[in-house]
N, C-alpha and C positions, 0 to 999 in steps of 0.2 A: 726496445729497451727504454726509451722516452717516452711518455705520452704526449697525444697534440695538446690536451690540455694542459699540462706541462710547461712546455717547450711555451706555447701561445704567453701564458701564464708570464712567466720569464720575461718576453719582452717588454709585455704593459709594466711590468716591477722595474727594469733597465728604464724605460722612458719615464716612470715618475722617480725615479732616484736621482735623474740630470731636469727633474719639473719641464718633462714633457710629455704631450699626450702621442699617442702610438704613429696618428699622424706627421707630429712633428719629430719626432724619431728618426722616420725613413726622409724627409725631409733634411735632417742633419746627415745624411749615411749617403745623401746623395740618388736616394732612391726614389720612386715613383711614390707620391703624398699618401696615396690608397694601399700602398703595401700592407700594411700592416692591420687595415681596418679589417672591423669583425665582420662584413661584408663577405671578405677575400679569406675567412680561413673555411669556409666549406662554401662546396657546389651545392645549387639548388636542390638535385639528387639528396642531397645528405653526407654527400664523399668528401671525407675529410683532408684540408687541403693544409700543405707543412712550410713554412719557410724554407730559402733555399740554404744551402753552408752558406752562399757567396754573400746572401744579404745579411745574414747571420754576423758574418766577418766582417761587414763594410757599418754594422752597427756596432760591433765591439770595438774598431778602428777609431768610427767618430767620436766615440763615450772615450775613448783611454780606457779602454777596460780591458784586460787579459781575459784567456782563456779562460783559465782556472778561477779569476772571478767571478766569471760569467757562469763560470757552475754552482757557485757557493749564490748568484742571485736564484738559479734554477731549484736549490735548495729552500731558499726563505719562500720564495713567491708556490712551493709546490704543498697545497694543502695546508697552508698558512705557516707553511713551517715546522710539521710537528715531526720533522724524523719521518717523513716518506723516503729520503733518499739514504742508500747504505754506505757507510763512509769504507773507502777502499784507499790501500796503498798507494800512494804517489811516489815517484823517484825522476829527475830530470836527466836528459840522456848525458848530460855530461858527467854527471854523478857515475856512468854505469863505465862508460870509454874514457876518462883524463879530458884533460884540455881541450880546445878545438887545435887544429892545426893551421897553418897559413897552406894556401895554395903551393902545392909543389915539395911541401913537408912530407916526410915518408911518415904512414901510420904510426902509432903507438903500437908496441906488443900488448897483448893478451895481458888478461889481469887474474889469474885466478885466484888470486885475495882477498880482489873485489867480488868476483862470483858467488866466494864461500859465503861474505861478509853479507851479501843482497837475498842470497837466495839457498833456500837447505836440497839437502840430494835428489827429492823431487821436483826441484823448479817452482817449489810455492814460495812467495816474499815471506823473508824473516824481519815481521815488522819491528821488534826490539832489536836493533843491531848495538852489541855488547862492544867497545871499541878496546875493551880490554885484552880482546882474544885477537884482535889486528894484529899482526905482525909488520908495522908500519915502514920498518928499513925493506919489507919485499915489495911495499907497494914503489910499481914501476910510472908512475905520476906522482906532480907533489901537491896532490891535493892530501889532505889530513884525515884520518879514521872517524871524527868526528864530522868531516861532511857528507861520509858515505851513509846516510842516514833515510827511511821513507819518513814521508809527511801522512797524513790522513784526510783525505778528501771526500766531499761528499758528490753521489753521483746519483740525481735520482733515477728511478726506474728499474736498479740492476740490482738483484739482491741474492751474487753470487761471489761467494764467501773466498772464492779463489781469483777473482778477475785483480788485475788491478791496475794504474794508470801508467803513460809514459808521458811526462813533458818534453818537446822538446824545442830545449833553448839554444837552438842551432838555426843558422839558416840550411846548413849543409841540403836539408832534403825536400828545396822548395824547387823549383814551384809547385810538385804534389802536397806537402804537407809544408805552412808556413812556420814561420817564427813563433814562438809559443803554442802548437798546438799541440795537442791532448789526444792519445791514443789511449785507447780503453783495450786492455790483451786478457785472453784466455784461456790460460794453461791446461785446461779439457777440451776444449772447441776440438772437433774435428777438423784436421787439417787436408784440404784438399789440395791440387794443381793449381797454382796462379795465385792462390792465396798470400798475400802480405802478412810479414813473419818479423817478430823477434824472433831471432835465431841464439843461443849461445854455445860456443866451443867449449870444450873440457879447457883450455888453455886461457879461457877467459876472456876472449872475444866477443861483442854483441855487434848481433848485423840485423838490422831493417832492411827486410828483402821480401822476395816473393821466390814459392816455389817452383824449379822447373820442374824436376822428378822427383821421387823416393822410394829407394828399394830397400830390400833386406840389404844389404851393402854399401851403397853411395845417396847422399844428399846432396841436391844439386840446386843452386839457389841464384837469381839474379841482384842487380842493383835495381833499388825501385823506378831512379831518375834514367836508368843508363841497360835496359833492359839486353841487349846485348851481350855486357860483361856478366859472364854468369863464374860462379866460383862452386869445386866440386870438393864435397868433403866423404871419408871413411864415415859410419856411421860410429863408430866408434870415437871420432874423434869432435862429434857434438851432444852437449849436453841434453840440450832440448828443444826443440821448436813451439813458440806459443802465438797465435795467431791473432790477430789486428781484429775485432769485432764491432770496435765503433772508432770516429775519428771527427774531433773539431775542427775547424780551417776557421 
């Protein structure tokens, strides 16, 4: 979905946007001085070699830069800017579930107001969300109809007209996915066994999970941190499963 020129691209733009060279970059991130150089992104062979998530994240750390910034530089710095990347739906996960909870809090119920409002009867994002058609006294959080709203982000590389993002502004599901990061889902991907999943319930539920089975009958799903706890559904009683295809940390 990225290209290494791309991606490469992106970093040398992050290092001159804080007036530093690529060097002093991984040098601020805490990293080895040579990371970054044009040395280290391919083997003598010619085999193109990628930064890791980890260094990725320990240079979006040092900069104060978010996630989702860090996509809008992969934007400017890819092909000078000119619309290589296809701007896709954003929604952050608290926008999809209410509030966060306090430890020990029992969940929130389902939201199917929010479902309607996010997404049409096939599971594609309804990026105009009309807040006239909310029926605001059903929503079971007191967040407002005007926050249940997507953003438009740019993602280069992906230029599929149905994918779209999740932020999530949770720590809820660290240490696999931190504090602001960026899940890319695709509501065609073929979903296999083990696959990490937005899930959503007819009842308005969203779960980040991984599959354990799927039959004509039952869906059967884990916690991602907590692989153990698995939760079994009718298959009637889930809207749709769309599966995780790319992921920032």
């Amino acid at each position: 979905m990225l290209t290494h020129k791309a991606i490469w691209t992106a970093i040398d733009a992050l290092a001159e946007k804080h007036g530093l060279t690529a060097s002093g970059l991984a040098r601020k991130a805490g990293l080895d001085p040579t990371t970054f150089n044009r040395s280290k992104r391919a083997a003598r062979d010619g085999k193109q070699r990628w930064p890791s998530t980890e260094s990725i994240a320990k240079v979006v750390e040092a900069t104060g830069t978010t996630m989702a910034e860090f996509l809008e530089v992969l934007l400017d710095s890819s092909a000078g800017g000119r619309g290589s990347a296809f701007r896709i739906p954003t929604v952050d996960f608290l926008s999809l579930n209410g509030p966060e909870q306090q430890p020990g809090q029992p969940a929130l119920p389902g939201d199917p107001e929010r479902l309607r409002a996010l997404f049409d009867p096939a599971g594609l994002p309804i990026r105009q969300i009309d807040p006239a058609k909310l029926d605001t006294a059903k929503l079971e959080t007191a967040r407002s109809a005007e926050s249940i709203a997507w953003d438009l982000r740019p993602f280069p590389g992906l230029h599929d007209d149905r994918s779209y993002a999740l932020e999530l502004n949770t720590h809820a599901f660290e240490p696999l996915y931190r504090l602001n990061a960026v899940l890319i889902l695709s509501p065609r991907a073929e979903i296999r066994r083990g696959d990490r999943l937005l899930a959503a319930t007819v009842a308005g539920e969203f779960l980040l999970c991984a599959l354990v089975r799927k039959t004509l009958t039952r869906v059967e799903v884990s916690d991602l941190n907590k692989p153990d706890q698995e939760r079994s559904f009718d298959t009637s009683e889930i809207a749709w499963l769309h599966r995780i295809v790319w992921a920032t940390q």
